[in-house]
N, C-alpha and C positions, 0 to 999 in steps of 0.2 A: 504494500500500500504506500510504503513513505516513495519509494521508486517513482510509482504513478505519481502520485501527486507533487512532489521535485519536480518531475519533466512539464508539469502544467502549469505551474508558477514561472520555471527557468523559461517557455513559450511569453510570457507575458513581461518578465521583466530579466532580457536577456545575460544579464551580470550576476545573479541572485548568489551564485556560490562564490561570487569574487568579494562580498560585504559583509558586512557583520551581522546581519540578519537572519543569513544563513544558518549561525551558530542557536541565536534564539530558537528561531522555529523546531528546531531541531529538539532542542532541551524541552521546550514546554509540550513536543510530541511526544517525547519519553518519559516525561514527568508528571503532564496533566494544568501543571503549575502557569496559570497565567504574567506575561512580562511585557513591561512599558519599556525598552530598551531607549536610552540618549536617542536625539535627533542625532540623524547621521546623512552624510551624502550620499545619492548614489547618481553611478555611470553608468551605462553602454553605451552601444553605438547610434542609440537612438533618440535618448531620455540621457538629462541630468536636471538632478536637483535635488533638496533637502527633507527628507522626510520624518514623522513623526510617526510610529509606529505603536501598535498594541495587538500580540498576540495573545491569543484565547485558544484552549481546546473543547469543544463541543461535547456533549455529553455520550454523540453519535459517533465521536473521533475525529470527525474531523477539524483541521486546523484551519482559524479564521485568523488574516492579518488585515486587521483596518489602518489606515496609515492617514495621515493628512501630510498635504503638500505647503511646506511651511519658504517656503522659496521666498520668495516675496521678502518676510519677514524677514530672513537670513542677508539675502542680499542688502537691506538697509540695515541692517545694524552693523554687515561689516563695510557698508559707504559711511555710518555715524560714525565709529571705530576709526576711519581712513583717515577722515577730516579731525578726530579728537588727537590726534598723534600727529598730523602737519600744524595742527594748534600748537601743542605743545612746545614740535620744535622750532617753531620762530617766537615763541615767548623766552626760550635758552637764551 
């Protein structure tokens, strides 16, 4: 079963075993145990951006990962960030 469902996930988000997500899903199928894992990046060759993740295991088995798309969010605070630190160094 984890086989099948690996290959239908990696279909839809073709990097899935290159991020750390990977490792979550994985745990919370052996375990049962639901995890909010850090917002993390993710790449392929198609898709980039920042996600915010929570996976669940079902009572059925199977695994749910809802994520939200926090991109947006990410990108401005590291443009607030950018400009806090050219602040900084012409105040030196």
């Amino acid at each position: 079963m984890w086989k099948a469902w690996l290959s239908r996930l990696s279909k839809v988000f073709q990097g899935f075993k290159d991020f750390c997500l990977f490792d979550v899903v994985k745990r919370v199928w052996q375990t049962g145990n639901p995890e909010h894992p850090p917002v993390f990046q993710y790449k392929d060759k198609s898709k980039i951006g920042w996600l915010d993740s929570y996976v669940i295991k079902l009572p059925s088995g199977e695994i749910v990962v809802v994520y939200n798309d926090v991109t947006d969010r990410k990108q401005a605070e590291e443009e607030k960030n950018s400009r806090m630190k050219k602040k900084s160094v012409k105040t030196i």
